[in-house]
LUMVO-970104 format. One record per atom (N, C-alpha, C): residue number from 1; atom name; x, y negated, z. Coordinates in pm, whole numbers, plus 50000, padded with zeros to 5 digits. Example, Ala and Ser with C-alpha at 12.3 -4.5 7.8 and 13.67 -1.06 7.14 Angstrom:
! residues 2
[1, "N", [51319, 50569, 50780]]
[1, "CA", [51230, 50450, 50780]]
[1, "C", [51320, 50330, 50780]]
[2, "N", [51285, 50225, 50708]]
[2, "CA", [51367, 50106, 50714]]
[2, "C", [51290, 49997, 50787]]
This chain:
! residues 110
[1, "N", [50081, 50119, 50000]]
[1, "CA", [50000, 50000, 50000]]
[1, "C", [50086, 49874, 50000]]
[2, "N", [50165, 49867, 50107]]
[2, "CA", [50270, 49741, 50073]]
[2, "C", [50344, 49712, 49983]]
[3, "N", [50375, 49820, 49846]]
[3, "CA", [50450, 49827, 49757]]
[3, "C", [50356, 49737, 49634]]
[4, "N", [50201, 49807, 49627]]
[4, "CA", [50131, 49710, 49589]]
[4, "C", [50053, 49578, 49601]]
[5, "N", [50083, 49582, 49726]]
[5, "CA", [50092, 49414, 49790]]
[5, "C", [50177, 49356, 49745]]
[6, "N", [50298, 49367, 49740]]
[6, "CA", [50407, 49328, 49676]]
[6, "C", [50434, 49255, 49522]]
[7, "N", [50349, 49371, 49490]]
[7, "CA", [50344, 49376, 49306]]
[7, "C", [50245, 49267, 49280]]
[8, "N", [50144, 49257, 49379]]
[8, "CA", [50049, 49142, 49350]]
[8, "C", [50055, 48996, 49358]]
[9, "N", [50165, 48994, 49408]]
[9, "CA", [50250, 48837, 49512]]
[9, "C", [50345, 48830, 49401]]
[10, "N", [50387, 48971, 49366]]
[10, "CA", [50572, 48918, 49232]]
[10, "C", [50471, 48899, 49150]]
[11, "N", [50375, 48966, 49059]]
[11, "CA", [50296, 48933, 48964]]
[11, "C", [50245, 48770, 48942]]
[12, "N", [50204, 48756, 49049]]
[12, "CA", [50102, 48606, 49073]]
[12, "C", [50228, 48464, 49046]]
[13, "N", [50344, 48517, 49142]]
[13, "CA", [50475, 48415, 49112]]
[13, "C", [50502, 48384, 48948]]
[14, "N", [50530, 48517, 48928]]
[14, "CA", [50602, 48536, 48789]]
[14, "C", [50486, 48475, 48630]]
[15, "N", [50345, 48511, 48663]]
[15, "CA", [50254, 48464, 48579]]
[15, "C", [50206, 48306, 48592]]
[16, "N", [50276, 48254, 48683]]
[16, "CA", [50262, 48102, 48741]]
[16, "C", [50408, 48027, 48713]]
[17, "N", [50483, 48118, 48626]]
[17, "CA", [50589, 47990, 48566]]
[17, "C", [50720, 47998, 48699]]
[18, "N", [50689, 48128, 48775]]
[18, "CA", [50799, 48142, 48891]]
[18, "C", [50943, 48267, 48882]]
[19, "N", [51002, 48233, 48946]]
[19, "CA", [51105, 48377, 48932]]
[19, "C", [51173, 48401, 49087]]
[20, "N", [51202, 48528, 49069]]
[20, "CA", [51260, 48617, 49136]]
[20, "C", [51422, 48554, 49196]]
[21, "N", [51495, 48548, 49266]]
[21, "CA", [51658, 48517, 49279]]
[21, "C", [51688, 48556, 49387]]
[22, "N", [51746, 48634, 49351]]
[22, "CA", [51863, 48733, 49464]]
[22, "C", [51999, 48767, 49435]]
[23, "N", [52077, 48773, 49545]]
[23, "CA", [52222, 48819, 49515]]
[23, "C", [52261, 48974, 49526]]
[24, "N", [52088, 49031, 49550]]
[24, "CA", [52143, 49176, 49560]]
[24, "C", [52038, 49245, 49475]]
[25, "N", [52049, 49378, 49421]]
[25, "CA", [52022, 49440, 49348]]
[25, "C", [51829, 49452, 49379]]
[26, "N", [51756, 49461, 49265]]
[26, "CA", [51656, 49523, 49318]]
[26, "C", [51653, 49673, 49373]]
[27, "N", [51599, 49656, 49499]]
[27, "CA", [51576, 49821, 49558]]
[27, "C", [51671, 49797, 49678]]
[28, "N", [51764, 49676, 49699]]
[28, "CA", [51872, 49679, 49792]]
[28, "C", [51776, 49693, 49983]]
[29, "N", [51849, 49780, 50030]]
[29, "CA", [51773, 49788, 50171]]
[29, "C", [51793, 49685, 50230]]
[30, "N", [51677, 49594, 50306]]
[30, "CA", [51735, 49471, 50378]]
[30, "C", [51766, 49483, 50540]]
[31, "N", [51879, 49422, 50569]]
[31, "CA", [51973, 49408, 50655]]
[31, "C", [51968, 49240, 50717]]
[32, "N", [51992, 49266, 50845]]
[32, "CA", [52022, 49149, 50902]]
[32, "C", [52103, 48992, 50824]]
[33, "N", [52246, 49119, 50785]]
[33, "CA", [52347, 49075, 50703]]
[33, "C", [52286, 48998, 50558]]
[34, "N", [52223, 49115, 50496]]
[34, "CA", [52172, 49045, 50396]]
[34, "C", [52091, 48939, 50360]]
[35, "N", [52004, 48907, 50516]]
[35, "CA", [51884, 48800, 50552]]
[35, "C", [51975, 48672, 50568]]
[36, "N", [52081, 48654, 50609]]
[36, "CA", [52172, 48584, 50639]]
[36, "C", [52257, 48534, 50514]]
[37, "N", [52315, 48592, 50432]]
[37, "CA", [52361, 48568, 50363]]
[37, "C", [52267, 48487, 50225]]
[38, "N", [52137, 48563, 50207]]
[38, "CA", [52033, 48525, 50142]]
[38, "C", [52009, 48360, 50186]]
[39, "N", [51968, 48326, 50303]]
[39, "CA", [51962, 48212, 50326]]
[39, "C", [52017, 48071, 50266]]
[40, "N", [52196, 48132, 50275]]
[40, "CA", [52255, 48041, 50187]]
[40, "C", [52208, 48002, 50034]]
[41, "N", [52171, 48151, 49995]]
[41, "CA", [52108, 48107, 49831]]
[41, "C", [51973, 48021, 49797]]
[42, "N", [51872, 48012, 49998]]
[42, "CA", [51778, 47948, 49976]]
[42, "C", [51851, 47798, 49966]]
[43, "N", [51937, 47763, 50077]]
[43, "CA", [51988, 47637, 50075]]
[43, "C", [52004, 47555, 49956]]
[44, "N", [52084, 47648, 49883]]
[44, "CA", [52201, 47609, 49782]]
[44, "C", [52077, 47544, 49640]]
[45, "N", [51923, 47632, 49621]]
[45, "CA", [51865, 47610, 49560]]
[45, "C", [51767, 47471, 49592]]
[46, "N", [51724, 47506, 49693]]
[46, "CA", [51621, 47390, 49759]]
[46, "C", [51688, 47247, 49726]]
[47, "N", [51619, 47138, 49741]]
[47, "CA", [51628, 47003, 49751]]
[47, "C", [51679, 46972, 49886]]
[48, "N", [51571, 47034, 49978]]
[48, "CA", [51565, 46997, 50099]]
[48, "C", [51538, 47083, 50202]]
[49, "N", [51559, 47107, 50304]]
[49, "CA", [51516, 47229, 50426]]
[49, "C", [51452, 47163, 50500]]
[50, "N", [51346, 47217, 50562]]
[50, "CA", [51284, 47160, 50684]]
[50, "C", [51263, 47244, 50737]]
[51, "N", [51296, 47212, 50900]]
[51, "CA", [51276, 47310, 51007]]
[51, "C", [51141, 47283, 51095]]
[52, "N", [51078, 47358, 51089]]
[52, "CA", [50973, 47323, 51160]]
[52, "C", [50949, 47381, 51280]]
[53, "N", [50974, 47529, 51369]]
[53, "CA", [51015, 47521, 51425]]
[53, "C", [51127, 47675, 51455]]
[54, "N", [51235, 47657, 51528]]
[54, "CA", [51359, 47760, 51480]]
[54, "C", [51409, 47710, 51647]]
[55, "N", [51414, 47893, 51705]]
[55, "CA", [51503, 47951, 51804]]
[55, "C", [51598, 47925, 51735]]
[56, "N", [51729, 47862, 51823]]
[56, "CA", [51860, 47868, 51813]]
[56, "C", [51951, 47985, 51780]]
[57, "N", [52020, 48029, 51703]]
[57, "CA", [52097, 48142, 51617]]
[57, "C", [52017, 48234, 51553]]
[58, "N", [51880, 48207, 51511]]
[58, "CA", [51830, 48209, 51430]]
[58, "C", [51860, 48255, 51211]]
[59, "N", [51801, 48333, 51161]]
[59, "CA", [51809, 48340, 51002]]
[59, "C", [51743, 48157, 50975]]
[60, "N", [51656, 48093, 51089]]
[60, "CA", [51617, 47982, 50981]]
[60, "C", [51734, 47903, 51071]]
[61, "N", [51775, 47876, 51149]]
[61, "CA", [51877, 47814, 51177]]
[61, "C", [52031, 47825, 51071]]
[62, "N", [52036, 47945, 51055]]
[62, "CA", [52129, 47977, 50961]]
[62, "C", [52124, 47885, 50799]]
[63, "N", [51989, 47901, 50751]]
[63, "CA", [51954, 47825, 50662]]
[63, "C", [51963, 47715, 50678]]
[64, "N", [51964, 47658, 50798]]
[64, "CA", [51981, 47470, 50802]]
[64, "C", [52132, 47482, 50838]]
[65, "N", [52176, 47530, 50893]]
[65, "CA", [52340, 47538, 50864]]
[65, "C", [52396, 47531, 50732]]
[66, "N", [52354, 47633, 50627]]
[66, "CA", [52398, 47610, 50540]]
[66, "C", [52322, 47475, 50447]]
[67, "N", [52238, 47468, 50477]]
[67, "CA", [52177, 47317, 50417]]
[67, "C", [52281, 47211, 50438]]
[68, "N", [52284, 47219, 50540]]
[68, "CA", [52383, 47062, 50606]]
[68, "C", [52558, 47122, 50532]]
[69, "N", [52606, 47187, 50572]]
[69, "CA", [52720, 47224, 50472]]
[69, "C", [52693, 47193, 50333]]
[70, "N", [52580, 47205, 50271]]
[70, "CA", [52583, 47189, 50169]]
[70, "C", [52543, 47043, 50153]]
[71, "N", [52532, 46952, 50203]]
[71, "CA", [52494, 46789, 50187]]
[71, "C", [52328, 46807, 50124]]
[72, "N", [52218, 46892, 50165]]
[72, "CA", [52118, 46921, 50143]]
[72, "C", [52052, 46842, 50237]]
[73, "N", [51943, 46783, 50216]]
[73, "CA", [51850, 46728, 50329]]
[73, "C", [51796, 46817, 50374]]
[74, "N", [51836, 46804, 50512]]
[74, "CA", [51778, 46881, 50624]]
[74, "C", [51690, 46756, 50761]]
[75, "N", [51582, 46841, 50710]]
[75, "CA", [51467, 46780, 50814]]
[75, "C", [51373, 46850, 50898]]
[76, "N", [51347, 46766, 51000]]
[76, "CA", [51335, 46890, 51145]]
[76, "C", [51233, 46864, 51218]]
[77, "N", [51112, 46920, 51220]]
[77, "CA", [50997, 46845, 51338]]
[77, "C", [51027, 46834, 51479]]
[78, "N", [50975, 46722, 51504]]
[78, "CA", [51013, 46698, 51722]]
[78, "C", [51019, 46836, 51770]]
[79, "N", [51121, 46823, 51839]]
[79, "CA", [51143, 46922, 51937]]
[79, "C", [51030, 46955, 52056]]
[80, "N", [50977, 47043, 52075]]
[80, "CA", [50866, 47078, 52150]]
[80, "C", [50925, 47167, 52312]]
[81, "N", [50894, 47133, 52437]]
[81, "CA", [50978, 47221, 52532]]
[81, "C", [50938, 47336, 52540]]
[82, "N", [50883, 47402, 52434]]
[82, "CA", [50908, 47564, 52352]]
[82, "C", [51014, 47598, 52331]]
[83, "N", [51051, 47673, 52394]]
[83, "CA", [51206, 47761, 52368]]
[83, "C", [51211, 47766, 52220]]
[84, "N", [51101, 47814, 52158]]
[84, "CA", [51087, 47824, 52014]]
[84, "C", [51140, 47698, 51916]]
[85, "N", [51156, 47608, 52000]]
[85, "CA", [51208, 47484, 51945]]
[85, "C", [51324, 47461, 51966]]
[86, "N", [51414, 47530, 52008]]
[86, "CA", [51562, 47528, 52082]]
[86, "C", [51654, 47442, 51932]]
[87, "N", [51601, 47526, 51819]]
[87, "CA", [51717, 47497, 51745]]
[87, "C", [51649, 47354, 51701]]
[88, "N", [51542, 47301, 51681]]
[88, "CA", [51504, 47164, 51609]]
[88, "C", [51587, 47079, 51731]]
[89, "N", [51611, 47092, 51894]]
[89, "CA", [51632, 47048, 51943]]
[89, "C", [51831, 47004, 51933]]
[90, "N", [51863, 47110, 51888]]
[90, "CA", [52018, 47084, 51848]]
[90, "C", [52037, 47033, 51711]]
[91, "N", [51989, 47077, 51621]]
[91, "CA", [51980, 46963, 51507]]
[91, "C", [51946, 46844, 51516]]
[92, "N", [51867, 46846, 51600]]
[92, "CA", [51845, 46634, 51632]]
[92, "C", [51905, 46593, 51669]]
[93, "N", [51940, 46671, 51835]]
[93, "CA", [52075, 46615, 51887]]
[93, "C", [52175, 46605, 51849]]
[94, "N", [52225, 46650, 51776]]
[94, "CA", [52395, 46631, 51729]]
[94, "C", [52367, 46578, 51587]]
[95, "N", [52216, 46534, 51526]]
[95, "CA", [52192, 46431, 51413]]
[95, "C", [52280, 46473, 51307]]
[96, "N", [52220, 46612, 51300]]
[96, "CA", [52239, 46725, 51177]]
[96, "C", [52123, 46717, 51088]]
[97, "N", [51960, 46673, 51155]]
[97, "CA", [51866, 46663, 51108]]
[97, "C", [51780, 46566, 51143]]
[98, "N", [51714, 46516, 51002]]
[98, "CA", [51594, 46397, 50994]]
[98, "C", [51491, 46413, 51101]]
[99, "N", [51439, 46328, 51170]]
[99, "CA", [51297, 46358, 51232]]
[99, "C", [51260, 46345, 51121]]
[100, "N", [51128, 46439, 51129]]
[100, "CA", [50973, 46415, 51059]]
[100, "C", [50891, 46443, 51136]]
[101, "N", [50783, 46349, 51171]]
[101, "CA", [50741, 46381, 51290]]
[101, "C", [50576, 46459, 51233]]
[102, "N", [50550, 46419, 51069]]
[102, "CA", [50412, 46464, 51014]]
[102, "C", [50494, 46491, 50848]]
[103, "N", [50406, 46567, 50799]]
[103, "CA", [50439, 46591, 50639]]
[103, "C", [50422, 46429, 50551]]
[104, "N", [50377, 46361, 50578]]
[104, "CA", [50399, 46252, 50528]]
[104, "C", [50510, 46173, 50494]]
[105, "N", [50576, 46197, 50614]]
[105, "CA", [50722, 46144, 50633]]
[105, "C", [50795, 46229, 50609]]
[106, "N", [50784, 46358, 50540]]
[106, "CA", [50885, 46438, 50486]]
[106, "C", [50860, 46419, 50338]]
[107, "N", [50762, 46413, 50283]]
[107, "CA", [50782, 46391, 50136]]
[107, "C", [50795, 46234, 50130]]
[108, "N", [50773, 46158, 50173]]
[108, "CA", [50811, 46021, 50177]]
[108, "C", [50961, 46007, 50181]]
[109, "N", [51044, 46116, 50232]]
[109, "CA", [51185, 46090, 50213]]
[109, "C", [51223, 46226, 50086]]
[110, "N", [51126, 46320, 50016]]
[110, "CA", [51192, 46371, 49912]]
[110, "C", [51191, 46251, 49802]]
């Protein structure tokens, strides 16, 4: 069943003018490693990252790491005293990342 869940989501992308991009083979088993490394290829493509909200050492933290390495706009909603917010809270602080405090003000700065 999930294989054709799958097929219905790649289908719908692909018939809407979308594509596929990966650095690993189709069929490749996914791995921590590979979630991680993948990230960078979201970075590298995107305009912009926004964190909305990301535990600290985190796969989406990872992705705003490599955003900011890459001179990518990286933008981050208020930090909330949700642990779940740990990492928006270190990206602000050390002014790695934009506030946005509503979607308004995030496409207002794409």
């Amino acid at each position: 069943m999930a294989a054709s869940c799958a097929a219905k989501v790649s289908g719908s992308v692909f018939d809407n003018g979308g594509a596929a991009v990966s650095l690993y083979r189709p069929g490749t088993a996914v791995s921590g490693a590979i979630l991680k490394t993948s990230t960078v290829l979201v970075a590298a493509l995107a305009r912009a990252v926004i964190v909305i909200e990301a535990l600290d050492h985190t796969e989406a933290m990872h992705t705003a790491g490599a955003a900011f390495a890459l001179r990518r706009l990286l933008l981050a909603a208020p930090a909330t005293d949700d642990v779940r917010a740990s990492g928006n809270t270190r990206l602000l602080t050390e002014q790695h990342a934009v506030l946005v405090p509503g979607p308004q003000r995030a496409l207002a700065l794409l």
